[in-house]
C-alpha positions as CSV (number, residue, x, y, z in Angstrom):
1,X,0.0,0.0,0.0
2,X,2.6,2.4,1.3
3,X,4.4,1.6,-2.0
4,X,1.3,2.6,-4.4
5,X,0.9,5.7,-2.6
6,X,4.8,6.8,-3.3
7,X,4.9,5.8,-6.2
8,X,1.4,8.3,-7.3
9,X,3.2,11.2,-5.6
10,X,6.2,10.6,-7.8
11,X,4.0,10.7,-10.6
12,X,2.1,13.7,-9.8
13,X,5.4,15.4,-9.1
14,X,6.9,14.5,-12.6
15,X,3.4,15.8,-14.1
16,X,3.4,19.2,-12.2
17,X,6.9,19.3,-13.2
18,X,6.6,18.5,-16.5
19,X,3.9,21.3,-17.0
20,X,5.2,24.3,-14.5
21,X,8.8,22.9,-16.2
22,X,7.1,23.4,-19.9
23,X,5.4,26.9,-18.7
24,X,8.5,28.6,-17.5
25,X,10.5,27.5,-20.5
26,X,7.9,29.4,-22.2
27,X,7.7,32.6,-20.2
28,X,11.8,32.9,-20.0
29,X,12.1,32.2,-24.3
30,X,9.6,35.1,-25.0
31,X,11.8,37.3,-21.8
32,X,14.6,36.7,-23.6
33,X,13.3,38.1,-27.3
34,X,11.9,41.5,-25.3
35,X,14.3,44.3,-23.7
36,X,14.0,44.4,-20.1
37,X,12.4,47.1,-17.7
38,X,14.3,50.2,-17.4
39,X,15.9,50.7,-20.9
40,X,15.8,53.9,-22.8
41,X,17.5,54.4,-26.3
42,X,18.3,58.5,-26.4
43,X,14.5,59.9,-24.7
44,X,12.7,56.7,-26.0
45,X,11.6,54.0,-23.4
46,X,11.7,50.2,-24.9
47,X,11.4,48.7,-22.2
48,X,9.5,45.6,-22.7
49,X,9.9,45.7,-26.4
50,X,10.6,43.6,-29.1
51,X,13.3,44.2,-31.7
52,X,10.9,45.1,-33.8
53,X,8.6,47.2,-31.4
54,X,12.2,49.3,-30.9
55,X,13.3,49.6,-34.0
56,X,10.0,51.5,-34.8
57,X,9.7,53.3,-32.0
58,X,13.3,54.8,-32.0
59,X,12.5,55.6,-36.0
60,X,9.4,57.5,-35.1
61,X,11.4,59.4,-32.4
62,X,13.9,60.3,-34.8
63,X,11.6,61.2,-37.8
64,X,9.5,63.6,-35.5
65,X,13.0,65.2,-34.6
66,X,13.6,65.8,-38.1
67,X,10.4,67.7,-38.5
68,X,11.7,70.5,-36.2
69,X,12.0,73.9,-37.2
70,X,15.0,76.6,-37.5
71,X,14.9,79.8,-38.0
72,X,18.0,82.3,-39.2
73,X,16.9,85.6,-38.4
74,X,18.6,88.3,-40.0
75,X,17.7,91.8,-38.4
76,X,14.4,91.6,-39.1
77,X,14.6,88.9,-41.5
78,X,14.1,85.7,-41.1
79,X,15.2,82.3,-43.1
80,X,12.9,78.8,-41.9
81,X,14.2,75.5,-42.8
82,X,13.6,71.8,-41.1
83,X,16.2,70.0,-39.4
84,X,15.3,67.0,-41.8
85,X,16.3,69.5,-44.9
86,X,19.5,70.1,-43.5
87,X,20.0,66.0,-43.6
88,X,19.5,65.3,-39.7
89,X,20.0,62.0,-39.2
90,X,20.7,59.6,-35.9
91,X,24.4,57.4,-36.8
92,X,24.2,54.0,-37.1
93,X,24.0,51.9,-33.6
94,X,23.3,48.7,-32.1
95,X,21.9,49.6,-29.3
96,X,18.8,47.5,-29.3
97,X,20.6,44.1,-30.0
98,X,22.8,45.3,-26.3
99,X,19.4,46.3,-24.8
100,X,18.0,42.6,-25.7
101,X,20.9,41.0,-23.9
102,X,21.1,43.3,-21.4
103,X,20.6,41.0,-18.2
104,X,21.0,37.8,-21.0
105,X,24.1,37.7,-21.7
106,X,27.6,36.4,-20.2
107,X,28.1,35.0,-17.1
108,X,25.9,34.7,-14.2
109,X,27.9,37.7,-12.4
110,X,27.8,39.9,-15.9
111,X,24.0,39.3,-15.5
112,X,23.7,39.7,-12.5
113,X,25.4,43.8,-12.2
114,X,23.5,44.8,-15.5
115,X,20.2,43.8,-13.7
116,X,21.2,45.5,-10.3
117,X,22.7,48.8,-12.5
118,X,18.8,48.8,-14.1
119,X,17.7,48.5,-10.4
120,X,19.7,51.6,-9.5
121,X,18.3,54.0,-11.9
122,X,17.5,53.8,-15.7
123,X,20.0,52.5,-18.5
124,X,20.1,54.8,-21.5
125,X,21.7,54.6,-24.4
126,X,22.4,57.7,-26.2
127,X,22.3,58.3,-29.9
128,X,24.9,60.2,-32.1
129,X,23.4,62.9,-34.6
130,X,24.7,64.3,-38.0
131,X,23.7,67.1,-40.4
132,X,25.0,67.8,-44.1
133,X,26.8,70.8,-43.8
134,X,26.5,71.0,-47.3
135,X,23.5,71.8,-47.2
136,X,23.6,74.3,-44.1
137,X,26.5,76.0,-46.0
138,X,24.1,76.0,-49.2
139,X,21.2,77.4,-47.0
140,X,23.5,80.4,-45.8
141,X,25.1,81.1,-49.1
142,X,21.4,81.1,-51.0
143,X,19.4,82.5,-48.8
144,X,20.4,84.1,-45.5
145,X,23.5,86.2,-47.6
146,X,20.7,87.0,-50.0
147,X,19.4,89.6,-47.3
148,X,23.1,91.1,-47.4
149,X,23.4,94.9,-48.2
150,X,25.6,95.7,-50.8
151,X,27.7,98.8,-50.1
152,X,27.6,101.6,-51.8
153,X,30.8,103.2,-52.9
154,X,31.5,107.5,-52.8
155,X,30.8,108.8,-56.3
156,X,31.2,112.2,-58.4
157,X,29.5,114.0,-61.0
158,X,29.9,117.4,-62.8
159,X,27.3,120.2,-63.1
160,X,27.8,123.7,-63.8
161,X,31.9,123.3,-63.5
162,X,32.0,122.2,-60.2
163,X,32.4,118.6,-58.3
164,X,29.7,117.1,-56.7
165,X,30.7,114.4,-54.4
166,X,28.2,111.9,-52.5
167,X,28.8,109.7,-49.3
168,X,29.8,106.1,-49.3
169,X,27.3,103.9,-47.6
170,X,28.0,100.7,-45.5
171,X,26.2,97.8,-46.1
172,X,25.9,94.3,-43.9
173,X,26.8,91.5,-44.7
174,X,26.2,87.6,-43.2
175,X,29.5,85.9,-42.2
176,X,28.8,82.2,-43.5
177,X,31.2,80.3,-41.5
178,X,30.4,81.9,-38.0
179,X,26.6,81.6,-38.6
180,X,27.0,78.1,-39.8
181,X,28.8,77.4,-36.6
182,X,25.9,78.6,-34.4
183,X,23.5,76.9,-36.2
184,X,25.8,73.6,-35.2
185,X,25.7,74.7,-31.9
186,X,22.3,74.8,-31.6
187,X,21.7,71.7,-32.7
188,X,24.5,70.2,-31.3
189,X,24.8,71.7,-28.2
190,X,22.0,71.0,-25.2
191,X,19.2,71.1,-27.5
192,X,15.9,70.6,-25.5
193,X,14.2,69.3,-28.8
194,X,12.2,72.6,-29.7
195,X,11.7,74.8,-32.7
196,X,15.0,76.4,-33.1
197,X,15.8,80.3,-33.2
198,X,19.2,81.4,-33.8
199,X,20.6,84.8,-34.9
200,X,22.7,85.0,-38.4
201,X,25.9,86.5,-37.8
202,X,26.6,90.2,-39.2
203,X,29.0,92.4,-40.3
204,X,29.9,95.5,-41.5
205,X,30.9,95.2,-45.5
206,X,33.1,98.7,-46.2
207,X,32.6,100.2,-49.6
208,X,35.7,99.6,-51.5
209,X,36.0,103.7,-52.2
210,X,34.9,106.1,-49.7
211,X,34.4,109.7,-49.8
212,X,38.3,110.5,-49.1
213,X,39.1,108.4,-51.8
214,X,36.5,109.6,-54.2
215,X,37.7,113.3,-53.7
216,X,40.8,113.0,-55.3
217,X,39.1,113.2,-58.3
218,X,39.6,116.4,-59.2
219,X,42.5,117.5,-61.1
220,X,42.1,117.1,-65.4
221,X,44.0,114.0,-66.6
222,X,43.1,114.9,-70.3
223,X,40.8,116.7,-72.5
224,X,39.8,116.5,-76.4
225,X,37.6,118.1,-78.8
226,X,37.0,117.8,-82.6
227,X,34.6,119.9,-84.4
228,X,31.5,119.0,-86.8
229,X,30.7,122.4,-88.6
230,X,30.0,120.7,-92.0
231,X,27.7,118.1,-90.2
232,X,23.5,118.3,-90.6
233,X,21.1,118.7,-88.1
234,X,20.5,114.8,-87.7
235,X,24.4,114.4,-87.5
236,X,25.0,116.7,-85.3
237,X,22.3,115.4,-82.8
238,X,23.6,111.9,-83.0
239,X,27.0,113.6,-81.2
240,X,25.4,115.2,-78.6
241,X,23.0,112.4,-78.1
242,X,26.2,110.6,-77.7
243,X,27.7,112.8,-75.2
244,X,24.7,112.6,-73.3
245,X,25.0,108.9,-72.8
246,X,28.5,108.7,-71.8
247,X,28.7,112.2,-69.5
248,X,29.6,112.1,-66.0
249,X,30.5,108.3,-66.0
250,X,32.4,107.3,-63.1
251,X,35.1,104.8,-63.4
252,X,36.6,103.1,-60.3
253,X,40.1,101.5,-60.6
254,X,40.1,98.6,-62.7
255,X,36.6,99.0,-64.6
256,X,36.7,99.1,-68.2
257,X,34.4,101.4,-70.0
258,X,32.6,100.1,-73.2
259,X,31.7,102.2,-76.0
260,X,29.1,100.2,-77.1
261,X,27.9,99.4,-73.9
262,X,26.9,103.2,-73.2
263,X,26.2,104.4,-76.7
264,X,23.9,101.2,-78.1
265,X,20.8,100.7,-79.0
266,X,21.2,102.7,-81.8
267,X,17.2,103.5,-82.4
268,X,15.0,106.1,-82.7
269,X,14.0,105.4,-79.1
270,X,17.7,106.2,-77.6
271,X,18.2,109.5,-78.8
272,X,19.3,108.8,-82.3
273,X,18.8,110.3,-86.0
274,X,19.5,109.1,-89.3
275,X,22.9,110.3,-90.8
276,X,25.7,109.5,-93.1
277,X,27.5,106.2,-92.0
278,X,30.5,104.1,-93.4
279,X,29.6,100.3,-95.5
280,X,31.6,98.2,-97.2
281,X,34.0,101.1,-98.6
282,X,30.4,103.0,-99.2
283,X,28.9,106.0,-97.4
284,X,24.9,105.1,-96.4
285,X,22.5,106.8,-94.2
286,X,21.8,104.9,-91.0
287,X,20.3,105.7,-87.5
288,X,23.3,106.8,-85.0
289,X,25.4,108.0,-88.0
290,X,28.2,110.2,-86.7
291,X,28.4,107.7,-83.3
292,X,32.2,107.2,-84.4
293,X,33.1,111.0,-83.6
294,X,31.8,110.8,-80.1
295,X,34.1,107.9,-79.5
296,X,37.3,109.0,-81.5
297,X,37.2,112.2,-79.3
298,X,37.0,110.2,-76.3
299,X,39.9,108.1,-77.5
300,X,41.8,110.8,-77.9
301,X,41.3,111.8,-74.7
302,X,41.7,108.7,-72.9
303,X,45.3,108.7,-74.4
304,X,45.8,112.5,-73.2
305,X,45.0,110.6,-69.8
306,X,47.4,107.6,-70.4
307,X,44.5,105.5,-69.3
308,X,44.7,101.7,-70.6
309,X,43.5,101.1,-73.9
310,X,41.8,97.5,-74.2
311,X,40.1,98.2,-77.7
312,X,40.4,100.4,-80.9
313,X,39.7,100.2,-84.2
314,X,40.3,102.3,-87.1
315,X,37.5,103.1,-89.5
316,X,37.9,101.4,-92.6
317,X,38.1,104.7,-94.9
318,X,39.8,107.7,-93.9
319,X,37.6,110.5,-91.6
320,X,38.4,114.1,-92.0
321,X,38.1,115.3,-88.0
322,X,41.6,114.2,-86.6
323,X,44.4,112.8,-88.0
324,X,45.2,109.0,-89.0
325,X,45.3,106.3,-86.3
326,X,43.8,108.8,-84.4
327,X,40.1,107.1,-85.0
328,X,38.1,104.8,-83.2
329,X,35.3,102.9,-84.5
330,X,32.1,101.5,-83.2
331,X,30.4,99.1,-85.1
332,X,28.3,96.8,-82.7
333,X,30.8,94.5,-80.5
334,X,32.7,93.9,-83.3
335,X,34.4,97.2,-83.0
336,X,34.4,99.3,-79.7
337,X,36.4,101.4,-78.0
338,X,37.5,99.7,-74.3
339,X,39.6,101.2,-71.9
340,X,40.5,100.5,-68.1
341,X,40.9,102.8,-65.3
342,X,44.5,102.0,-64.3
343,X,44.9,104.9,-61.9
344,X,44.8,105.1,-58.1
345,X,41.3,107.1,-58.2
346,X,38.1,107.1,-59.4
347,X,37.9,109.2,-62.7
348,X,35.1,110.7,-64.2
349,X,34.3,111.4,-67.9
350,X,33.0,114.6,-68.4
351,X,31.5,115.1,-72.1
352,X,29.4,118.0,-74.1
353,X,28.6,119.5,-77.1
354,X,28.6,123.6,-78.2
355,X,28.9,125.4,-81.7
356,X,29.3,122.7,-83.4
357,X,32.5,120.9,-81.6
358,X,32.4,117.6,-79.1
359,X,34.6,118.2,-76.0
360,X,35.4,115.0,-73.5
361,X,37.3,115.7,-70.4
362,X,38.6,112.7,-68.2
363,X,39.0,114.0,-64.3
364,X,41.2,111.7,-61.9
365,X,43.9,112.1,-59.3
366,X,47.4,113.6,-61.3
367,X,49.8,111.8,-60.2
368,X,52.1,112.4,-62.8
369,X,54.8,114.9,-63.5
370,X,52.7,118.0,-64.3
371,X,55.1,120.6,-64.3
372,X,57.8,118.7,-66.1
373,X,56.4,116.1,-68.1
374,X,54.3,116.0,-71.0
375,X,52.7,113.8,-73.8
376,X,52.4,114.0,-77.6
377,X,51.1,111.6,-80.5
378,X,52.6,111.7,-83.3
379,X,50.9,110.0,-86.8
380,X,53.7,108.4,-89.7
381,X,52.3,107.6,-92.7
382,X,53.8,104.1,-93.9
383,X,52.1,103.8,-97.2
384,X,49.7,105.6,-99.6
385,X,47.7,104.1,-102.4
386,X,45.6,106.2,-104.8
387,X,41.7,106.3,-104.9
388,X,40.4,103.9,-107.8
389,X,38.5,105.8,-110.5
390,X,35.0,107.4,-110.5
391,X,32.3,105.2,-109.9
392,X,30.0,106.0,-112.3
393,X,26.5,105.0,-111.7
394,X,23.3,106.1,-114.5
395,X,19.2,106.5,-113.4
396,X,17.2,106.6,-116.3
397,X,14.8,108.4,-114.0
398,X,16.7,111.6,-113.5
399,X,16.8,114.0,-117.0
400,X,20.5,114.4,-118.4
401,X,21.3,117.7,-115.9
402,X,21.1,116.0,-112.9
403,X,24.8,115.0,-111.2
404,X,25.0,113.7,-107.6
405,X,28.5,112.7,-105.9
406,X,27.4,110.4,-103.4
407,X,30.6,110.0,-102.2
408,X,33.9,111.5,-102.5
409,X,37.2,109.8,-103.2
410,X,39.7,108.3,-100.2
411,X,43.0,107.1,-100.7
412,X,44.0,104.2,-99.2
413,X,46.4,104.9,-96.2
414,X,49.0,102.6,-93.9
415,X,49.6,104.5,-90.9
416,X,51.1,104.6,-87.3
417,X,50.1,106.5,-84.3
418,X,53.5,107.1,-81.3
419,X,53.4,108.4,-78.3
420,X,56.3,110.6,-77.1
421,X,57.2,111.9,-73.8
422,X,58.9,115.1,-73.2
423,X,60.7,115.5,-69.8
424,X,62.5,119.6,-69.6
425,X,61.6,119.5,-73.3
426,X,63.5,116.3,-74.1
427,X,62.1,113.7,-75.4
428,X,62.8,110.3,-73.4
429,X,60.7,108.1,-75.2
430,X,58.4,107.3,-78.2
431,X,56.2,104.0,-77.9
432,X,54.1,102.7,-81.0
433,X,50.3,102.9,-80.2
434,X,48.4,101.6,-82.8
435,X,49.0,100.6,-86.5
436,X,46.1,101.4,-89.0
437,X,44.5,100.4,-92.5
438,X,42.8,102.2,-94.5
439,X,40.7,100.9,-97.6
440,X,41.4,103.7,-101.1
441,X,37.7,104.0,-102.2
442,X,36.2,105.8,-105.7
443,X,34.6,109.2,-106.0
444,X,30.8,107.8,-106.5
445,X,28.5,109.5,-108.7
446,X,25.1,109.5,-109.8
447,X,24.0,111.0,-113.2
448,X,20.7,111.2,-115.5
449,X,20.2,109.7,-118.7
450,X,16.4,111.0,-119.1
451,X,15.7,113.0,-122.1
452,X,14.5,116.4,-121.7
453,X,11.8,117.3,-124.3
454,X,12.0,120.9,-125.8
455,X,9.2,123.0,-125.1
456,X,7.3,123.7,-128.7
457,X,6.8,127.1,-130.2
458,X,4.5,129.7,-128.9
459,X,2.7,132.1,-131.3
460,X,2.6,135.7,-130.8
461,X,0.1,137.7,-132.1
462,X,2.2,139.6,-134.2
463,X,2.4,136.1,-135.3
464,X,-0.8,135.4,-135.8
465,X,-2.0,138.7,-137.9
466,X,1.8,137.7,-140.0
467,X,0.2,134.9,-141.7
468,X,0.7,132.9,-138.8
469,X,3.9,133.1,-139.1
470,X,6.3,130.8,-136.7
471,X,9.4,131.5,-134.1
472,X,10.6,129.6,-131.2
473,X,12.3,130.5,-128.4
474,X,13.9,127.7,-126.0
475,X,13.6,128.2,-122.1
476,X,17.0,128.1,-119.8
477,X,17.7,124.5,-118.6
478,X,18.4,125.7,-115.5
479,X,14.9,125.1,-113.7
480,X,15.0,121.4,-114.7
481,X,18.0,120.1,-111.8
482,X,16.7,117.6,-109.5
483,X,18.3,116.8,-106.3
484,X,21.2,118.1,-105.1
485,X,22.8,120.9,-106.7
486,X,27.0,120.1,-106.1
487,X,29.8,122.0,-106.4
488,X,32.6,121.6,-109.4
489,X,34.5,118.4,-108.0
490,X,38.4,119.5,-107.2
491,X,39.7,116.8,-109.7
492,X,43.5,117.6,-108.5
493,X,42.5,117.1,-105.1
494,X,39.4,114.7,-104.4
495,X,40.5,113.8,-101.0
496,X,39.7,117.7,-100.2
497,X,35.8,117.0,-100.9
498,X,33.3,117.0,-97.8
499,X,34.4,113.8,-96.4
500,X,31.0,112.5,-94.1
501,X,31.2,109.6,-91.9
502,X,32.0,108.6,-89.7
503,X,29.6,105.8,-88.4
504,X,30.1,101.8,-89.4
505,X,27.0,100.5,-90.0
506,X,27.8,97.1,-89.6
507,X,26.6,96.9,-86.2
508,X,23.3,96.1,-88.2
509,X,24.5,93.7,-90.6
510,X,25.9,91.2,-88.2
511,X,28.6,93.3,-87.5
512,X,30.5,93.1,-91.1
513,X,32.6,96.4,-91.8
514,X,34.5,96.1,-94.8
């Protein structure tokens, strides 16, 4: 008997065994694939979470700090932007796989501290964050420098003979590297997780020429003027629509001026008429005509001022205001007048027109030899080849009186311009400026082939009662010219006809000038 019953209490024992023994198995597998109590990864509690439930959770926590504001302020600017556009991210960790064995893994002791540490206060396990400074450094550059002032430099202009000189004004500017590095900081540096506000870094930005150094502007550097007495109405408003364009421009040191830039669009619109104009060897009529004597003046006096010539080209037939190699062109881009201010001071070019004559006057800081020194240009001729004979061209249109020289002759001329310096009256040096071609072109004339009908016989009545009797009487030619009426043509001396320019048209035929 005794032996049945010990032999059922082994059994039962075995069977609770068996099932507690099962159950616990259980309970300690699924303890071992969750984190244990306590854990936080950065301010995110996972305690009691799977791999998968942490993974998930620590994403979410880092995509909501990604949605956080910043704002740049700049004075009373301001610049927003996401941490999550500036490429916030958390750096790779494996935190939760140490959370899961935290407690789990090693020896009995190792388990043993890491469950009496939780005991003692929390485990965290903090996260490392990165931005793309790229883009930061983009977001300054783009946008918070785009609030920057620009400075404004000192400046001088000419009215009535006398200087007029304005203040510089300073501008701010954002320093990109020190505002970059505050933005850093605020991320970086004890962030409590908020919208951030942070102030852009400013500075100053100093005009490059202030007042001081705008008012030694004030001495002549050099002056030129050619005259136009010959030149029509139309002409002569195309140079002082010129002059008007270009007068009181400032040049700082180093900026080039640009004929073309301050003279074009040649239209109606801009100030300009229709005059006589140089093409292909042939003299046209073309809006602007006469644009060529407002820059050959100033080229002449940009060399007065020994300012840097970039650009200069001569006209392809010979002009009749200054002397040869002593032209400029303009004829679109092609050919401009360019010259730098390579002096220590603002200059200013000072230009108008009166009775007939084009004056430009360059102002700047003399620092040359004034009293002691001075500058001539010199023109040799090289070469000289002959007009080519008279151009003769018919209109059946015009009667036989009518004669028209559309052009006058130019001989065809190699030439070089020199500059020589004078010290005490001595020269100490002649440099070669420029060498020039010009085309020989015909006289160009335009005559009538019409036939002129006589005028029949009138009866008189003496006539009349004399058996009708007829005489005829012819009437002077004279009243029958058309078009111009033009003086003999000096045949020993063509090249002293009315020579009209002056203006390359070319600039409207895709810049082509013979």
């Amino acid at each position: 008997m005794r032996r049945k019953i010990v032999l059922s209490v082994v059994f039962l024992f075995a069977l609770s065994f068996a099932f507690f023994g099962n159950a616990s198995t259980a309970y300690a597998e699924e303890a071992d694939n969750r984190i244990c109590q306590g854990v936080f990864i950065d301010e995110v509690d996972v305690s009691g979470m799977t791999r998968e439930e942490a993974v998930d959770a620590v994403n979410d926590f880092v995509n909501s700090l990604r949605k956080k504001g910043i704002a740049i302020r700049v004075d009373d600017d301001v610049v927003y932007t996401t941490l999550g556009d500036l490429g916030y991210k958390a750096e790779p960790y494996d935190y939760i796989e140490q959370a899961l064995d935290l407690g789990k893994a090693g020896n009995i002791i190792r388990r043993y501290k890491d469950l009496k540490d939780i005991e003692q206060g929390r485990k965290v396990y903090p996260l490392t964050y990165s931005i793309d400074e790229k883009k930061l450094n983009k977001l300054i550059s783009k946008e918070v420098s785009a609030y920057n002032d620009a400075p404004k430099n000192a400046s001088v202009s000419r009215k009535n003979n006398k200087f007029i000189y304005t203040d510089h004004v300073i501008g701010r500017k954002v320093e990109e590297s020190q505002t970059a590095q505050v933005v850093k900081d605020a991320i970086f540096d004890n962030w409590n997780r908020t919208d951030i506000v942070v102030e852009a870094v400013i500075e100053d930005d100093m005009p490059m020429f202030t007042r001081d150094i705008v008012e030694l502007c004030n001495t002549k550097l050099g002056s030129f003027t050619t005259e136009y007495t010959s030149s029509d109405e139309d002409r002569a408003g195309n140079l002082a629509n010129g002059a008007r364009l270009i007068n009181n421009t400032v040049l700082y040191p180093g900026d080039m001026f640009s004929g073309y830039e301050y003279l074009h669009p040649f239209s109606v619109e801009n100030g300009y008429f229709m005059a006589h104009a140089y093409l292909n060897g042939n003299t046209i009529d073309s809006i602007g005509g006469g644009a060529c004597q407002v820059t050959t003046t100033l080229y002449n006096a940009a060399l007065f001022s020994e300012l840097e010539i970039v650009q200069r080209n001569p006209h392809s037939m010979t002009i009749s205001y200054v002397d040869l190699s002593r032209d400029s062109a303009i004829a679109g881009t092609s050919k401009d007048l360019k010259f730098v201010n390579n002096t220590d001071a603002p200059i200013l070019i000072e230009a108008y027109t009166v009775n007939k004559t084009i004056t430009f006057n360059i102002w700047g800081h003399e620092s040359r030899d004034a009293q002691n020194r001075r500058v001539e240009f010199e023109t040799k001729v090289i070469s000289e080849t002959p007009a080519p004979a008279d151009v003769i061209t018919e209109d059946p249109t015009k009667p036989e009186t009518f004669r028209d020289v559309t052009q006058s002759a130019h001989n065809g001329y190699k030439a070089e311009l020199y500059k020589v310096v004078y010290e005490n009256n001595i020269e100490v040096s002649r440099t070669l400026v420029n060498k020039s071609s010009y085309a020989a072109a015909p006289r160009r004339i335009t005559i009538g082939t019409k036939k002129v009908e006589k005028a029949p016989p009138k009866k008189t009545d003496k006539d009349n009662k004399e058996d009708d009797k007829e005489t005829t009487q012819t009437n002077s030619p004279d009243g029958l010219i058309e078009g111009n009426s033009i003086a003999p043509i000096n045949q020993t001396n063509p090249q002293s006809q009315l020579q009209v320019d002056l203006w390359d048209l070319s600039r409207d035929l895709n810049d082509i000038e013979d």
